[in-house]
C-alpha positions as CSV (number, residue, x, y, z in Angstrom):
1,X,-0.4,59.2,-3.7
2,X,-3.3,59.4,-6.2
3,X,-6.0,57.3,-4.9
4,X,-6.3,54.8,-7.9
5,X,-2.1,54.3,-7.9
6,X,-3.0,53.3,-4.1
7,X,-5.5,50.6,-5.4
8,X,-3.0,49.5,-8.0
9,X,-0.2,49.1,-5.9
10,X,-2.4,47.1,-3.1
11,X,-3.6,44.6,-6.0
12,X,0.4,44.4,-7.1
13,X,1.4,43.4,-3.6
14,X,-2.0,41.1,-3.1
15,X,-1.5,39.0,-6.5
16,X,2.5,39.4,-6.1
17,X,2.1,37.4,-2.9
18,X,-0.5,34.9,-4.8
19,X,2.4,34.4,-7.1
20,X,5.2,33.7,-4.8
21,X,3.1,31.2,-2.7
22,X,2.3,29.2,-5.6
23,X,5.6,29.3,-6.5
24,X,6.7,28.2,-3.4
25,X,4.3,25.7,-3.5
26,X,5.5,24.0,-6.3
27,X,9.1,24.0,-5.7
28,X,8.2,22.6,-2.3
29,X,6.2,19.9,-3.9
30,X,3.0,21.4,-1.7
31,X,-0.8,20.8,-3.6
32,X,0.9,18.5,-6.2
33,X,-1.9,16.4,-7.8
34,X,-2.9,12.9,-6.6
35,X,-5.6,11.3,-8.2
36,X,-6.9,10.6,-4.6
37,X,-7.5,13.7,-4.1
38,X,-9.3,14.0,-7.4
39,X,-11.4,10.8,-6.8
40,X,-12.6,12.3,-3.3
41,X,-13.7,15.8,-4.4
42,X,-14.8,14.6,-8.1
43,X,-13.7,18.3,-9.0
44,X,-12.1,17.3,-12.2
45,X,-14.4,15.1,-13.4
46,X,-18.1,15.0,-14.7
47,X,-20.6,16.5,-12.2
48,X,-24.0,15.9,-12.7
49,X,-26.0,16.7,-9.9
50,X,-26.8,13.9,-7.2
51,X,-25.8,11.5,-9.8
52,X,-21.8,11.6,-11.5
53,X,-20.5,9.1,-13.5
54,X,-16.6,9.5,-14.0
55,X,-13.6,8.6,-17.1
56,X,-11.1,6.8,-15.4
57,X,-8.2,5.6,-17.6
58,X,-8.3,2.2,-17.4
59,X,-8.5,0.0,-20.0
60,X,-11.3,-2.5,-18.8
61,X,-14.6,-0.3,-19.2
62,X,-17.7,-2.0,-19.7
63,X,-20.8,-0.6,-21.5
64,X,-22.2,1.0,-18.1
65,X,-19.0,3.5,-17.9
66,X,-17.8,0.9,-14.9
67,X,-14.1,-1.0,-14.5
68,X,-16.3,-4.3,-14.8
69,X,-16.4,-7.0,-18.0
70,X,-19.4,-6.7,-20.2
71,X,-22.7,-8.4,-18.9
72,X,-25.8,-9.6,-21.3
73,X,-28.7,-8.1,-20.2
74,X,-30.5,-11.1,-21.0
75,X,-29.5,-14.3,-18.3
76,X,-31.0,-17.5,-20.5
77,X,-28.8,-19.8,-18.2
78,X,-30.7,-18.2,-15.1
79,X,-26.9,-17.8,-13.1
80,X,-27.7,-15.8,-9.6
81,X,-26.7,-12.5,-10.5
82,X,-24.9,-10.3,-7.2
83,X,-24.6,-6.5,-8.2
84,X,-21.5,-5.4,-5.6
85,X,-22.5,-1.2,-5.0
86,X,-20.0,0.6,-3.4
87,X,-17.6,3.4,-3.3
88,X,-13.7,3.7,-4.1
89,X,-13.4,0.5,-1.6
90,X,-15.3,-1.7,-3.5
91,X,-13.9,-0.3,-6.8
92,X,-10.5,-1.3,-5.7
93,X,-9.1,2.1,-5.9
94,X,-4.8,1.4,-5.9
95,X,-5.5,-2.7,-7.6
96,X,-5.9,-3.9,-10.3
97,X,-9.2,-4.3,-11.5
98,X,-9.5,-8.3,-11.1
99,X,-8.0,-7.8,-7.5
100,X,-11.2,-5.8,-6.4
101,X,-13.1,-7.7,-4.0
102,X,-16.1,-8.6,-6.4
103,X,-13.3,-10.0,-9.0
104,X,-12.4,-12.2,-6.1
105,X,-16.1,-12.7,-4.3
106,X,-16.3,-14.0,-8.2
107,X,-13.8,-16.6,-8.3
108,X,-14.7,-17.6,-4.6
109,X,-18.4,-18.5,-5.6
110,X,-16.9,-20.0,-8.9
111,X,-16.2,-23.2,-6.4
112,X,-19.8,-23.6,-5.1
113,X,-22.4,-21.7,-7.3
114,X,-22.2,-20.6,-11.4
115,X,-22.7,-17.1,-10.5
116,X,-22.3,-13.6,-12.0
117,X,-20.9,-11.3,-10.3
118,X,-21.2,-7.2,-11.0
119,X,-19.0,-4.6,-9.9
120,X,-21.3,-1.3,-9.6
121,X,-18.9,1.3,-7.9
122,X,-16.8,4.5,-8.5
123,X,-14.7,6.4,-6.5
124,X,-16.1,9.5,-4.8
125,X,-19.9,7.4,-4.9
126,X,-21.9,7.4,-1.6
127,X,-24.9,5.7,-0.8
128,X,-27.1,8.1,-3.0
129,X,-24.9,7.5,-5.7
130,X,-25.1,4.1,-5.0
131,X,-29.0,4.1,-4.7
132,X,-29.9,5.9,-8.1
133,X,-26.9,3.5,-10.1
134,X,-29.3,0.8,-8.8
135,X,-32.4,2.4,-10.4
136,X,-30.0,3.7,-13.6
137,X,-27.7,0.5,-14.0
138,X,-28.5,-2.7,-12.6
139,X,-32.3,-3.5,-12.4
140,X,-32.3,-4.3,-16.1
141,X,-30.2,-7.0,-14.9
142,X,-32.5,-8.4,-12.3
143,X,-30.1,-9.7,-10.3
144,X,-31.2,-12.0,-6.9
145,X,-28.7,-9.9,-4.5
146,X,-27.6,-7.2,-3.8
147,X,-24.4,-5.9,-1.7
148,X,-24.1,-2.4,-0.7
149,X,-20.8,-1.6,0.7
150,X,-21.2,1.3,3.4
151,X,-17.7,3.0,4.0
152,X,-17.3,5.0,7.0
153,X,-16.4,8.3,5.1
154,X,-20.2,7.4,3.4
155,X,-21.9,9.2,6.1
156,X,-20.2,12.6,5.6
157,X,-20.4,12.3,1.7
158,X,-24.3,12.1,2.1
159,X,-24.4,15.8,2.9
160,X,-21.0,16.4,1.2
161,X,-21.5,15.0,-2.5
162,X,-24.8,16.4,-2.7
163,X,-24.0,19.6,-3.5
164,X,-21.6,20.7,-6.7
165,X,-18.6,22.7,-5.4
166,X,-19.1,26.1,-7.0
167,X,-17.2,27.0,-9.9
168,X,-14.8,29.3,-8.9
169,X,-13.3,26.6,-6.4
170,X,-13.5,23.5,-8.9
171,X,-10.8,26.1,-11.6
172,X,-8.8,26.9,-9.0
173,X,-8.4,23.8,-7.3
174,X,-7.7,22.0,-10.9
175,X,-5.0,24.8,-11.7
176,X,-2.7,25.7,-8.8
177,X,-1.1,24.0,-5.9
178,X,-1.4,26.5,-3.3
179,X,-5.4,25.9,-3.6
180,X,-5.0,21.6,-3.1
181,X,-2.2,22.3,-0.4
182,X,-5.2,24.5,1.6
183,X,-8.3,22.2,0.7
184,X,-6.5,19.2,0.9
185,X,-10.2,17.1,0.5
186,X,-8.3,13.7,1.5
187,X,-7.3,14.8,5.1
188,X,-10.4,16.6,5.4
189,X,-12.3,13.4,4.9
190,X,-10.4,11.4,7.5
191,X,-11.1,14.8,9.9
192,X,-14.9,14.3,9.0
193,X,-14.8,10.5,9.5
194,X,-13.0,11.4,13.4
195,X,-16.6,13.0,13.5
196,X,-18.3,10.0,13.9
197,X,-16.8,8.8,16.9
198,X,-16.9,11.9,18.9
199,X,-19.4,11.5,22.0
200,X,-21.9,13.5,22.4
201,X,-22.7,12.8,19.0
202,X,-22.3,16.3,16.9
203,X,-25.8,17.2,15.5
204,X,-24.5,17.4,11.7
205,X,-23.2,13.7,12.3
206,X,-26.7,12.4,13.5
207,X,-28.0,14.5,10.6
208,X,-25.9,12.8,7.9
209,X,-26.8,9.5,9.3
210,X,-30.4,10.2,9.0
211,X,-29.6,10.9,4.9
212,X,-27.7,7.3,5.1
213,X,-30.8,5.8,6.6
214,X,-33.3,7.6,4.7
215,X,-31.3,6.7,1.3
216,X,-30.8,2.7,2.4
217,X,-34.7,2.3,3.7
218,X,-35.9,3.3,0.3
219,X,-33.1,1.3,-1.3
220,X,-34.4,-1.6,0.6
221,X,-38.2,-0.9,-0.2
222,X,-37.7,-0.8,-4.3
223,X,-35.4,-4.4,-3.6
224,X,-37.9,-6.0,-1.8
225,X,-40.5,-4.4,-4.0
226,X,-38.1,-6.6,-7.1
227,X,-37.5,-9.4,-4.8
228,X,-33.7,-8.7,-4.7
229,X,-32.1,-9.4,-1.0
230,X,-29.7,-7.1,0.4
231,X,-26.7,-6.9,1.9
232,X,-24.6,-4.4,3.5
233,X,-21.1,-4.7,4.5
234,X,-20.1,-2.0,6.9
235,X,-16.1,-1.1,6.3
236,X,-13.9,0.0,8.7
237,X,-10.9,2.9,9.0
238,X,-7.4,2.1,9.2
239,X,-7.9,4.1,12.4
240,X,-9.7,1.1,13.8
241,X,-6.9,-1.3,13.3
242,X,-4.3,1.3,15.2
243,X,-3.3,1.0,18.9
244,X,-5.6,2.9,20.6
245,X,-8.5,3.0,18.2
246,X,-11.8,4.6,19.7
247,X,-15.1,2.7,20.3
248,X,-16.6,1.6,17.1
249,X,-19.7,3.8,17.7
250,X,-20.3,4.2,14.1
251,X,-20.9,0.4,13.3
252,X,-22.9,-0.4,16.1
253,X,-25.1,2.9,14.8
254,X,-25.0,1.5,11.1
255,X,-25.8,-1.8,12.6
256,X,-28.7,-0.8,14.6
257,X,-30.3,0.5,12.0
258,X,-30.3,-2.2,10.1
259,X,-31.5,-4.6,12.4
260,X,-34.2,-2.2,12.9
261,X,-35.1,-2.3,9.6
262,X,-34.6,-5.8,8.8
263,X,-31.7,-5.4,6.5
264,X,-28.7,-7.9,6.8
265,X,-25.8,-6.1,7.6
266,X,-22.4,-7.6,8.2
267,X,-19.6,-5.6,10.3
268,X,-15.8,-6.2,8.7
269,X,-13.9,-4.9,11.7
270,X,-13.3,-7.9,13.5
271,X,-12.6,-9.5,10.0
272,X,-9.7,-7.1,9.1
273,X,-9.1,-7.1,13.3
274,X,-7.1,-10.0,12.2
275,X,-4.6,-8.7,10.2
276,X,-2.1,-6.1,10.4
277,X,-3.0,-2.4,9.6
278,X,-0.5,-2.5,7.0
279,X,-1.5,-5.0,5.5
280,X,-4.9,-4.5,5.3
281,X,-4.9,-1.1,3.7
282,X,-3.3,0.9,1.6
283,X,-4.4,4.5,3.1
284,X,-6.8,5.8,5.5
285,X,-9.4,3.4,4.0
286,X,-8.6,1.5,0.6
287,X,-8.1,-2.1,0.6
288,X,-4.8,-4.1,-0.4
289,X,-4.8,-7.3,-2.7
290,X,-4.7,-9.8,0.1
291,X,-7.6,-7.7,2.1
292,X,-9.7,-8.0,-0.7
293,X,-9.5,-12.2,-1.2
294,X,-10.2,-12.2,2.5
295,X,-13.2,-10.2,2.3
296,X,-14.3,-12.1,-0.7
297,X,-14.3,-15.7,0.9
298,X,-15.9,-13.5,4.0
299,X,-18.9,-12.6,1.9
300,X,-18.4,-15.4,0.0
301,X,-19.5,-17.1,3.1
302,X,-22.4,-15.2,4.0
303,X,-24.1,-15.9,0.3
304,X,-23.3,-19.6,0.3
305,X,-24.9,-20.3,3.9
């Protein structure tokens, strides 16, 4: 056979298999889309650098591009203002926007203290996200507090979501199923979260909590800098709920930190220890409904002491 009909023939047979196995794919139902899996990889959304903002389709968008009501910049009645950073957990991925913990910590405080509460989280968001939509969004508000909510799946997205998936993979993972069945970013971020609690610690694990730390010290400095108090809440994994759920070695390593740097820090797991995994979360990590109220009167707590 004439060399080039060789070549030929291979690519037939190489993008003839392609073919079948995304048709097989889709008839199996393999790599069908899921907005999770969007949210998590932010590879069908607006990527700009360390910094994305992202459209969902909701219809209670504020003027900062977040599922919050409108604030006034200006506060003439002086109400403490709480700015509520955070990822997809704080967001209230799977609720309804007024079900989202800082809808709730909201009504809670309501009882007590006239206070304004600001939800300033997106999915996919980790703490340098959460950092520069400090600088970018809510000093102009000069709030007196601020609450970062540090997920677990936080300290891999600190080396993860800093770089922009190349270009090739973003097309393909947006157009065929065979791609999301193999990247699959969801499970991948529950096998990088497992990570965390493996002993010796792995040395890209101890360096994604040093971009955590390095990311939350400065955070801390440009607060105290504003006179705005801090707050972190340290979220657990459904993981940690289940029968036979490892050592929580990555809150007490968030936690020492903290104390080490003199940040208040607050660790959820006993608080969610109290209910039953199902009906604390909906997934791997997102809150439910009743999870969130809980967590609100928690914090809610906390702030009023």
């Amino acid at each position: 056979m004439v060399p080039w009909r060789k070549i030929l023939f291979s690519l037939c047979v190489f993008f003839g298999t392609l073919f079948l196995l995304e048709l097989g794919c889709r008839v199996a139902g393999l790599g069908a889309r899921k907005d999770i899996h969007e949210d998590i990889a932010n590879w069908e959304r607006e990527y700009e650098g360390e910094f994305f903002l992202y459209s969902p389709r909701e219809e209670l968008i504020n003027n900062d591009g977040l599922r919050d009501y409108p604030h006034a910049v200006l506060n003439p009645e002086k109400r403490p203002r709480i700015v509520c950073l955070g990822d997809s957990v704080t967001y209230g991925y799977g609720l309804h926007p007024k079900q989202a913990y800082p809808w709730q910590l909201q009504r809670y405080l309501e009882q007590d203290v006239n206070a304004e509460v600001f939800n300033v989280a997106l999915p996919g968001w980790s703490t340098r996200q959460q950092h520069i939509a400090w600088q970018r969004i809510c000093r102009k508000y000069e709030p007196d507090l601020a609450i970062v909510g540090i997920c677990l799946n936080d300290v891999a997205e600190m080396q993860n979501n800093l770089a922009e998936p190349p270009a090739w993979l973003k097309l393909a993972y947006g157009r065929f199923n065979m791609v999301r069945a193999v990247v699959r970013p969801e499970a991948a971020e529950i096998a990088q979260v497992e990570e965390l609690f493996e002993r010796p610690e792995p040395a890209r694990v101890t360096n994604a909590y040093d971009l955590l730390f390095k990311e939350l010290d400065q955070l801390k400095e440009e607060l105290d800098a504003d006179g705005v108090s801090l707050l972190v809440l340290v979220f657990p994994f459904r993981l940690q709920l289940e029968d036979g759920a490892p050592p929580p070695a990555p809150q007490k390593r968030i936690l020492d930190h903290c104390t080490t740097a003199g940040i208040s820090a607050t660790d959820l797991l006993s608080l969610f220890g109290q209910m039953d995994p199902e009906e604390a979360f909906l997934d791997h990590d997102h809150l439910t409904a009743a999870a969130c109220i809980l967590l609100a009167q928690a914090v809610g707590n906390v702030i009023l002491k």
